[in-house]
VEXGUTI-409981 format. One record per residue (C-alpha): residue number from 1; residue in three letters; x, y negated, z negated. Coordinates in Angstrom, 1 decimal, m for minus. Layout:
<rs>
{r NUM ALA {X Y Z}}
...
</rs>
This chain:
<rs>
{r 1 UNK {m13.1 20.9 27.4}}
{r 2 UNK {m12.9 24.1 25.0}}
{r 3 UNK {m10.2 21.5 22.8}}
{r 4 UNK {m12.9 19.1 22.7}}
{r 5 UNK {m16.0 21.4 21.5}}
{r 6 UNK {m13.9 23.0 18.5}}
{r 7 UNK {m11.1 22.4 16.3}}
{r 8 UNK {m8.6 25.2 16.5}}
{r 9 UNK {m10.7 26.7 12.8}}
{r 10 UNK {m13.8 27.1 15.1}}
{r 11 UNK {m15.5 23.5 13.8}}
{r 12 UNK {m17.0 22.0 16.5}}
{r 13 UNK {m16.9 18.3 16.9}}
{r 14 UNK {m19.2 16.0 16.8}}
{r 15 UNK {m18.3 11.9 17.3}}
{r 16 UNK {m20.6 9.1 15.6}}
{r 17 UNK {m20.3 5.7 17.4}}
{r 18 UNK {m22.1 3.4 14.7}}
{r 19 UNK {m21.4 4.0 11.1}}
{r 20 UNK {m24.2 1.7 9.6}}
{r 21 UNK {m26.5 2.7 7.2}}
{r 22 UNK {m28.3 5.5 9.7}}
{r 23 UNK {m25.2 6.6 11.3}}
{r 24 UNK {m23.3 6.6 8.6}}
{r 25 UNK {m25.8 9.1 6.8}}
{r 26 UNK {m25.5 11.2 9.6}}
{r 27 UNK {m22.2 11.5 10.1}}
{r 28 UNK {m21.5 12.5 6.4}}
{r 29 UNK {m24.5 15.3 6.5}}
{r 30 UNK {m22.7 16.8 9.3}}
{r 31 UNK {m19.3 17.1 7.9}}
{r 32 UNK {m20.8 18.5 4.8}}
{r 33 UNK {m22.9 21.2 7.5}}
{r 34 UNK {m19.4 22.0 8.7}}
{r 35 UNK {m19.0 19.6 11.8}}
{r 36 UNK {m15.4 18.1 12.6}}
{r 37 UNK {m16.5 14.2 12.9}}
{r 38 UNK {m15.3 11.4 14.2}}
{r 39 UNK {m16.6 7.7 14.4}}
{r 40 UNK {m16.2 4.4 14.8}}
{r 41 UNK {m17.7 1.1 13.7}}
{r 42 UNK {m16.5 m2.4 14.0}}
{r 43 UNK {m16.7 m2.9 10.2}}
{r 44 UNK {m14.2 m1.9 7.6}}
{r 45 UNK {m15.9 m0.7 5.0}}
{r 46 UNK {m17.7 1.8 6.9}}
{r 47 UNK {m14.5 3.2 8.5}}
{r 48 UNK {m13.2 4.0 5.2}}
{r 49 UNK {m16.7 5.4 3.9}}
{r 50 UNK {m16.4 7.9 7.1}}
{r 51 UNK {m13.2 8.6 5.4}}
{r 52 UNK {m13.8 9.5 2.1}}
{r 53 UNK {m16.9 12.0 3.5}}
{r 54 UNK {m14.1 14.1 4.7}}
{r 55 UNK {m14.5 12.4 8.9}}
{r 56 UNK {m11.8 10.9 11.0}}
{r 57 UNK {m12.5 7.2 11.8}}
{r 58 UNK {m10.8 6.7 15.5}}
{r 59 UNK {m9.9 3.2 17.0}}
{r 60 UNK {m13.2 2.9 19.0}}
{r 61 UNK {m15.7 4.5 21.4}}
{r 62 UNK {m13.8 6.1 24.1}}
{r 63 UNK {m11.1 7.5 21.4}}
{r 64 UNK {m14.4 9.2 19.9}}
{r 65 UNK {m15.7 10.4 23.2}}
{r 66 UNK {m12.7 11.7 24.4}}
{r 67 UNK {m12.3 13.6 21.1}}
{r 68 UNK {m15.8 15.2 20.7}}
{r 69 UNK {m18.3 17.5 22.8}}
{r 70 UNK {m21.5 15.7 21.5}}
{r 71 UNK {m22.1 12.1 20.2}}
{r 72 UNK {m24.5 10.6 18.5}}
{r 73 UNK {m25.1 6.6 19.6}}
{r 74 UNK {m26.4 4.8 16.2}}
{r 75 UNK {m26.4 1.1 17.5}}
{r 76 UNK {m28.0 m2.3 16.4}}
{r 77 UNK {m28.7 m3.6 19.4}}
{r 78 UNK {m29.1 m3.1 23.1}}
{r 79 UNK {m26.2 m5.6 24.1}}
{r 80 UNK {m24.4 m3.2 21.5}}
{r 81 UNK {m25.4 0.0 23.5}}
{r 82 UNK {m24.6 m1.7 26.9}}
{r 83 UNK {m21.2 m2.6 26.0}}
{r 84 UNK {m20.2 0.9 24.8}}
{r 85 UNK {m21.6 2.6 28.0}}
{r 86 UNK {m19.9 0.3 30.1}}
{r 87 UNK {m16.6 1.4 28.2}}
{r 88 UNK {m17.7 4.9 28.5}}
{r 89 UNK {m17.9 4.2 31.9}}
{r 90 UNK {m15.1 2.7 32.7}}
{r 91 UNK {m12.6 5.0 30.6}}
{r 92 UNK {m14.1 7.9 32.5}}
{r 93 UNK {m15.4 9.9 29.9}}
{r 94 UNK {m17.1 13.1 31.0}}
{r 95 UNK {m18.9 16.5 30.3}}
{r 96 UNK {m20.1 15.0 27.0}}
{r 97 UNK {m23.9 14.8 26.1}}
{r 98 UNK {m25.2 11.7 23.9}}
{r 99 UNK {m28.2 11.2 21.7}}
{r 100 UNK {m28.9 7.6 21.4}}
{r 101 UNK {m30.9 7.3 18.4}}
{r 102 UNK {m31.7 3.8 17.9}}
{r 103 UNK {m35.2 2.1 18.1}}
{r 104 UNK {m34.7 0.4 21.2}}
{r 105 UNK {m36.7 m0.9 24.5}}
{r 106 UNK {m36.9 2.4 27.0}}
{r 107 UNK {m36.0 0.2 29.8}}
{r 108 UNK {m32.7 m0.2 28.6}}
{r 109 UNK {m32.3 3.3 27.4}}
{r 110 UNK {m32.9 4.3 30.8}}
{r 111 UNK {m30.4 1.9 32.6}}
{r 112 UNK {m27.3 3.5 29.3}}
{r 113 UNK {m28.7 7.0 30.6}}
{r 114 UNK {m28.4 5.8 34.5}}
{r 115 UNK {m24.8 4.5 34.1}}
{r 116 UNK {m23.1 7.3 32.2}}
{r 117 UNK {m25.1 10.0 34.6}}
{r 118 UNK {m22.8 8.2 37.5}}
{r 119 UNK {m19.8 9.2 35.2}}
{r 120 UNK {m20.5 12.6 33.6}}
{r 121 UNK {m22.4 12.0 30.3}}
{r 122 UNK {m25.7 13.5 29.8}}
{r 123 UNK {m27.2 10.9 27.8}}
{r 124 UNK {m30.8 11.6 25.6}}
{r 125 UNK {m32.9 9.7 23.7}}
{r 126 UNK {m33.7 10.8 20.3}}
{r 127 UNK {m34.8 7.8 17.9}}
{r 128 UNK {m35.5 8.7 14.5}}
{r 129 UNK {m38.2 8.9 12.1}}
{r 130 UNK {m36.5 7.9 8.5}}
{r 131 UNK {m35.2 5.2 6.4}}
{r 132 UNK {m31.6 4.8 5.4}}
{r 133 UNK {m31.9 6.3 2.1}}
{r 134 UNK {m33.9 9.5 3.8}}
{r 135 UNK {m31.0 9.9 6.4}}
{r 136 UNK {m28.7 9.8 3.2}}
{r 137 UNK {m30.7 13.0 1.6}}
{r 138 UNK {m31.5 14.5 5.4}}
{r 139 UNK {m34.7 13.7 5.6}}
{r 140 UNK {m35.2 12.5 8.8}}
{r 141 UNK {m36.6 14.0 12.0}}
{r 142 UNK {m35.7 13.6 15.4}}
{r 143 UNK {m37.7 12.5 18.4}}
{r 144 UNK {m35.5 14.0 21.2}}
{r 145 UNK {m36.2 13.4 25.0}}
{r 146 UNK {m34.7 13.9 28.2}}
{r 147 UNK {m33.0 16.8 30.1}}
{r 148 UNK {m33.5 19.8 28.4}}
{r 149 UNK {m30.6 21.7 28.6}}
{r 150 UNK {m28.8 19.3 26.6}}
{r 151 UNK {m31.4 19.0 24.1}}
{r 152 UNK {m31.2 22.7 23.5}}
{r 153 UNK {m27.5 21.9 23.5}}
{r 154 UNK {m27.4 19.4 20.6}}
{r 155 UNK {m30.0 21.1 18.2}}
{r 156 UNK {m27.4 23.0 15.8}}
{r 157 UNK {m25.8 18.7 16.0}}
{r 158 UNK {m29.6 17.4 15.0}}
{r 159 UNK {m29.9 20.3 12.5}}
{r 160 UNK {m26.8 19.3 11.0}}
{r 161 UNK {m28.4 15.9 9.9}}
{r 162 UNK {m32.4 15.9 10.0}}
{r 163 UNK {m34.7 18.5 8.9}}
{r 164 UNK {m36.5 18.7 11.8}}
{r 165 UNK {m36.2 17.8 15.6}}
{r 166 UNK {m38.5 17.9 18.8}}
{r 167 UNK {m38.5 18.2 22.6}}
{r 168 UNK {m41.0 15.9 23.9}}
{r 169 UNK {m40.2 16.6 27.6}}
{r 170 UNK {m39.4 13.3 29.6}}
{r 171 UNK {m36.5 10.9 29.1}}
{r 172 UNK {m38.3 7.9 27.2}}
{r 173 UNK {m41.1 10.3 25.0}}
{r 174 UNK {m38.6 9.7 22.0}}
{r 175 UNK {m39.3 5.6 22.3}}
{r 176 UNK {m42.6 6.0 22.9}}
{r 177 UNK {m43.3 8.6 19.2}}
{r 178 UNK {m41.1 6.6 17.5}}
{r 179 UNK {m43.3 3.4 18.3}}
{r 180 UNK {m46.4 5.0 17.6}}
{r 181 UNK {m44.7 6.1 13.8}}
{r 182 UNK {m43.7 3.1 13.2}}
{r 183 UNK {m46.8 1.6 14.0}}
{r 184 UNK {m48.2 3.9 11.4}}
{r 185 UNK {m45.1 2.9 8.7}}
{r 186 UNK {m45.9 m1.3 9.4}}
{r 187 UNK {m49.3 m0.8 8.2}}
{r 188 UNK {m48.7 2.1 5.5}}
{r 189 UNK {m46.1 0.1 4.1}}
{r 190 UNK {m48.5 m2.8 3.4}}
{r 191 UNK {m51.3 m0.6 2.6}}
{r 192 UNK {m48.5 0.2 m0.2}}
{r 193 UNK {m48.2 m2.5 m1.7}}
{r 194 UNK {m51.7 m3.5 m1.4}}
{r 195 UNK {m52.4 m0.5 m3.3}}
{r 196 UNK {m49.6 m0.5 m5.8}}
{r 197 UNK {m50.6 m4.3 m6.5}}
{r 198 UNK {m54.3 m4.4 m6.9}}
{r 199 UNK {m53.5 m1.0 m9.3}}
{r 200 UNK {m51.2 m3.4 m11.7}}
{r 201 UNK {m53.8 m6.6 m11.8}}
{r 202 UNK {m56.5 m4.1 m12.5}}
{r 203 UNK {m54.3 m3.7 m15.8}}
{r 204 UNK {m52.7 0.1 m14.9}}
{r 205 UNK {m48.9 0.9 m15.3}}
{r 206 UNK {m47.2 0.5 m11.8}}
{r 207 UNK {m45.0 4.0 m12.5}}
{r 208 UNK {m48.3 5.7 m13.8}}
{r 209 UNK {m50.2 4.4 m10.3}}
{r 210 UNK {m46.9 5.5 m8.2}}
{r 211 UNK {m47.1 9.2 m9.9}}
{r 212 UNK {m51.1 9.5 m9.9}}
{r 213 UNK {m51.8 7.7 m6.4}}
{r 214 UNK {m48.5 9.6 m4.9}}
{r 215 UNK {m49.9 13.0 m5.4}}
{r 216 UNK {m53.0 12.6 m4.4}}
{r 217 UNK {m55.2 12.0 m0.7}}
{r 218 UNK {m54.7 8.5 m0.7}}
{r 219 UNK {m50.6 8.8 m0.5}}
{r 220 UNK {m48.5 8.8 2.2}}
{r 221 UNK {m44.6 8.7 3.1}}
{r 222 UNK {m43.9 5.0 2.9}}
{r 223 UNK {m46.5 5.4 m0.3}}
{r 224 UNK {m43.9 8.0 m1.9}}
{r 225 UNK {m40.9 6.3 m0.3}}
{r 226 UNK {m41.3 2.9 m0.8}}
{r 227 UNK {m43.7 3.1 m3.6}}
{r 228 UNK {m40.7 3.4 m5.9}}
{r 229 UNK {m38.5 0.8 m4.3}}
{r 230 UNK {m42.2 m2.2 m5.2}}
{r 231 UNK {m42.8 m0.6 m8.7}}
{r 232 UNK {m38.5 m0.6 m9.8}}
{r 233 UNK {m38.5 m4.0 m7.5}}
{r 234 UNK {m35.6 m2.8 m5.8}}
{r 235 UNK {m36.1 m4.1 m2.5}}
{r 236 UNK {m32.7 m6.5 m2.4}}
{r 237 UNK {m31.3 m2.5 m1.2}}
{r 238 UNK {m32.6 m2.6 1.5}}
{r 239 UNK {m33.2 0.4 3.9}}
{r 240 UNK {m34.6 m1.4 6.7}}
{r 241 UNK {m34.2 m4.9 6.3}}
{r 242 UNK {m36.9 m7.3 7.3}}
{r 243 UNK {m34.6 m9.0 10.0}}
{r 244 UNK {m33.9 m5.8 11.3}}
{r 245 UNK {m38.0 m5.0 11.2}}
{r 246 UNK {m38.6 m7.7 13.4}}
{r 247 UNK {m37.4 m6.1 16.2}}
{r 248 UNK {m39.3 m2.8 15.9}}
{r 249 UNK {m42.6 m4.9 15.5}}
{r 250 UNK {m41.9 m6.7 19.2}}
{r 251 UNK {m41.0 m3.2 20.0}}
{r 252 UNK {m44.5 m1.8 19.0}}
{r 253 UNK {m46.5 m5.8 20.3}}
{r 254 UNK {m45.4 m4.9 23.3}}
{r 255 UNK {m46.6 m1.4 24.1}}
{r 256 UNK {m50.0 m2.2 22.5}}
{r 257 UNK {m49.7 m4.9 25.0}}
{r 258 UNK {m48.8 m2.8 28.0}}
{r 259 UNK {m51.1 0.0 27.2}}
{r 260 UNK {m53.7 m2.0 26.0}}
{r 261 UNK {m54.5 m0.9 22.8}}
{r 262 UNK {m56.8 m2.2 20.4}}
{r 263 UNK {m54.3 m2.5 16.6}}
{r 264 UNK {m56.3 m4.4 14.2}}
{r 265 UNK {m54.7 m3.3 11.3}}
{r 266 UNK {m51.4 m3.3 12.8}}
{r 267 UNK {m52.3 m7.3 13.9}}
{r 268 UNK {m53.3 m7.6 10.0}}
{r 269 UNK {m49.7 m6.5 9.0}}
{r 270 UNK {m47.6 m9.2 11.2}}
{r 271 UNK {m48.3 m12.3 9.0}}
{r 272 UNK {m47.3 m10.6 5.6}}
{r 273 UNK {m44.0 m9.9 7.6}}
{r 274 UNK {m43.4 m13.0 9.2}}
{r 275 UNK {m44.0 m14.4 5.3}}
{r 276 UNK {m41.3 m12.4 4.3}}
{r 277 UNK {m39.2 m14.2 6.5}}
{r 278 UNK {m40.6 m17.5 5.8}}
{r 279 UNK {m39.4 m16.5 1.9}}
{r 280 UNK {m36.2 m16.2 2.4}}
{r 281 UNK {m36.3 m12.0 2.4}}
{r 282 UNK {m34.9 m11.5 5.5}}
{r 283 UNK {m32.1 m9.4 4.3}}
{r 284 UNK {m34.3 m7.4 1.8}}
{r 285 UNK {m35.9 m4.1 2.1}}
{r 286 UNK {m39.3 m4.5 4.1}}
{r 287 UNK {m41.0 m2.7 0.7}}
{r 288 UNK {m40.6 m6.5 m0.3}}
{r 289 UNK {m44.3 m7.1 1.4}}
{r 290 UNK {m44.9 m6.5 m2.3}}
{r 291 UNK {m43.6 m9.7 m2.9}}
{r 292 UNK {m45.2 m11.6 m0.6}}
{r 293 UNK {m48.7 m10.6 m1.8}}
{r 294 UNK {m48.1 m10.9 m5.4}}
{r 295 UNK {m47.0 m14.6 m4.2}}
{r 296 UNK {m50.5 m14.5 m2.3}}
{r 297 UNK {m51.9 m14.0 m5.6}}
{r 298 UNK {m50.5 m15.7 m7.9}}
{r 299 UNK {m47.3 m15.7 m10.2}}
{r 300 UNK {m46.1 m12.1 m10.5}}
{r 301 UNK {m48.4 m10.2 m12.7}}
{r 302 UNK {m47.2 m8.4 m16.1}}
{r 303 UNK {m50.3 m6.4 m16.8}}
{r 304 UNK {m51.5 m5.8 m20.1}}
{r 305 UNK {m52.8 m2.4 m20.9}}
{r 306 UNK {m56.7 m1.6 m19.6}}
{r 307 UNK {m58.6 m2.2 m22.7}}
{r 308 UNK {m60.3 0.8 m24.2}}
{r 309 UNK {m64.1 1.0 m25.0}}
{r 310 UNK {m65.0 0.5 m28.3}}
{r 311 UNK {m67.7 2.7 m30.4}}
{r 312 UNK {m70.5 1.4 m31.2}}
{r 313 UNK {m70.5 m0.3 m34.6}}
{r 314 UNK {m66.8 0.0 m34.7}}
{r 315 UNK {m64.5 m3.0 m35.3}}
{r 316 UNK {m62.8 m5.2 m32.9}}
{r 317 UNK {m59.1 m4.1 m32.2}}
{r 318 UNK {m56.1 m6.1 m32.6}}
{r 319 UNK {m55.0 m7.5 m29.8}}
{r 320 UNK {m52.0 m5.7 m28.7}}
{r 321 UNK {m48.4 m7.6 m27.0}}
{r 322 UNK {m48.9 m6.7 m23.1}}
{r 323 UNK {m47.2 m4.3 m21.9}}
{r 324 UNK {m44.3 m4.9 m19.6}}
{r 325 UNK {m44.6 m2.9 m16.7}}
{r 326 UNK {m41.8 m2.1 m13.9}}
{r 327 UNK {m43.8 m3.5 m10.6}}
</rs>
C-alpha cells in the first residue's frame, strides 16, 4: 500500500478515471499542486492532453486503481460509472477511497458505493459546483458526502483541484447540494441573458452592461461566468453543453417532484432549454439561452447608441452609424 500512496520522491498519487472536460481540469491542477497522476479515458485526445500536463495516461481503470491511493470518478453517465465499478470489482482492487464527482441520480451512487464496499473501496460522493472552464482555473468547490474518515482523507486531493470543499455528513448530501445549485444556475443562467438582452435592445453596449451589472447587487456567478461567453457569443465552446444539461434538469424535475416543491421560476426556465434543443444548439454552451431569446424577439439586435438629450433650443444631431456591439 505505502508503493501505492507515494512515489519513491514523496508525491503521492492520485488516479483520474474520466479525462473530459471536468476531469481533465482536475487532473492537470493536481499535478501542477504536486500530485503523481494517473488517468484514463476512452478517447485519444484526452490521453495525450493528460500527457503533456506532466500525468501518466494508463490502459484503463483497474491499471489506474491499482496504481494510486485515491481516485477521482469524473464520468458521463451512470451506465459509465456502473461499468467501471464492476471492473473495479471484479479485478479486486482494494484499500483505495473514491470521490465520484459527477452529477448523477443518488440511487445509483449508492448501489457504485454498495458494490466496491464488498471489495475494499471506500467510495464518496462529491459532485461539483463549476463549469469546465472554472475547473480549468480551480474554481470549483466540492460537495463531499459519505464516511468521514475518508473525506478527511482525500481533502489535501480536493484541495489540490478546487478552492474549497465540504463535509455534508451522509452518503448522498453531495447529490442533493448539488441539485439545489444547479437549480439556482438553470434559472440564473437565463435571468442572464434576460438581463444582458433587454440591456442591448434598450440601446446599451453589451461589455458596458457585463462590467456595470457584474459588479453590482444584481450579479451573480453564472452573471460573471457566463455573462462574457452571451456578450463575445462564444457559446459554440461550450462548458456545459445543452445535451449534457438535459440531464441535470431531470435530475433537479425529479426531486422537486419527490419532495414536492413549488419551482416556478425553475418551470419558467425548461422551455427556453428545450428551444435550445429544438435549434439545433445541442452541442453549444447552455449560455446559448441568449440565443434563443434574441430569436424570441426578433432578428439579433445591433443596438445603436442611447440617444442623448438635447438642450433646449439646441440643434438636432446627426444621426450617427450604430454602433456594433459584441452581444
Amino acid at each position: 500500500m505505502a508503493g501505492r500512496r507515494t512515489t519513491t520522491d514523496g508525491k503521492r498519487r492520485v488516479g483520474v478515471i474520466g479525462l473530459g472536460a471536468m476531469g481533465g481540469a482536475m487532473a492537470a491542477n493536481l499535478v501542477k499542486a504536486g500530485f503523481a497522476v494517473s488517468g484514463c479515458d476512452p478517447v485519444g485526445a484526452a490521453r495525450a492532453a493528460l500527457r503533456r500536463a506532466g500525468g501518466t495516461p494508463l490502459r484503463d481503470a483497474v491499471e489506474v486503481a491499482r496504481s494510486s491511493a485515491f481516485l477521482i470518478l469524473s464520468l458521463p453517465s451512470v451506465a459509465a460509472l456502473e461499468a467501471v465499478c464492476a471492473n473495479l470489482a471484479r479485478a479486486g482492487v482494494r484499500g483505495v477511497i473514491a470521490a465520484e464527482t459527477g452529477t448523477l441520480p443518488i440511487e445509483a451512487k449508492l448501489a457504485a458505493r454498495d458494490a466496491l464496499a464488498r471489495c475494499g473501496i471506500t467510495l464518496l460522493d462529491c459532485p461539483l459546483s463549476g463549469t469546465g472552464a472554472q475547473a480549468r482555473s480551480g474554481d470549483l468547490s466540492v460537495y463531499a458526502s459519505g464516511d468521514g474518515r475518508a473525506i478527511r482523507a482525500m481533502a489535501p486531493v480536493f484541495e489540490g483541484f478546487a478552492r474549497s470543499h465540504f463535509n455534508l455528513g451522509a452518503f448522498g448530501n453531495g447529490m442533493r447540494m448539488k441539485l439545489v445549485a444547479n437549480l439556482l444556475v438553470a434559472i440564473h443562467n437565463v435571468s442572464a441573458a434576460e438581463a444582458l438582452l433587454m440591456g442591448v435592445r434598450s440601446g446599451l453596449d453589451a461589455a458596458t452592461v457585463l462590467k456595470v451589472i457584474g459588479d453590482g447587487a444584481g450579479s451573480s456567478r453564472m452573471f460573471q461566468v457566463r455573462g462574457p461567453m452571451m456578450v463575445e457569443r462564444t457559446w459554440d465552446k461550450a462548458t456545459m453543453s445543452m445535451a449534457l444539461w438535459q440531464k441535470d434538469m431531470r435530475l433537479i424535475h425529479d426531486a422537486l417532484l419527490a419532495t414536492e416543491t413549488p419551482a416556478p421560476l425553475f418551470a419558467a426556465t425548461v422551455p427556453l432549454y428545450s428551444a435550445a434543443l429544438a435549434q439545433g444548439l445541442a452541442k453549444d454552451d447552455t449560455g446559448a439561452v441568449y440565443a434563443v431569446l434574441e430569436r424570441m424577439a426578433g432578428a439579433p439586435q445591433r443596438p445603436t447608441a442611447a440617444p442623448r438629450p438635447r438642450r433646449s433650443g439646441a440643434k438636432a444631431a446627426t444621426p450617427r452609424r450604430a454602433r456594433r456591439s459584441g452581444s
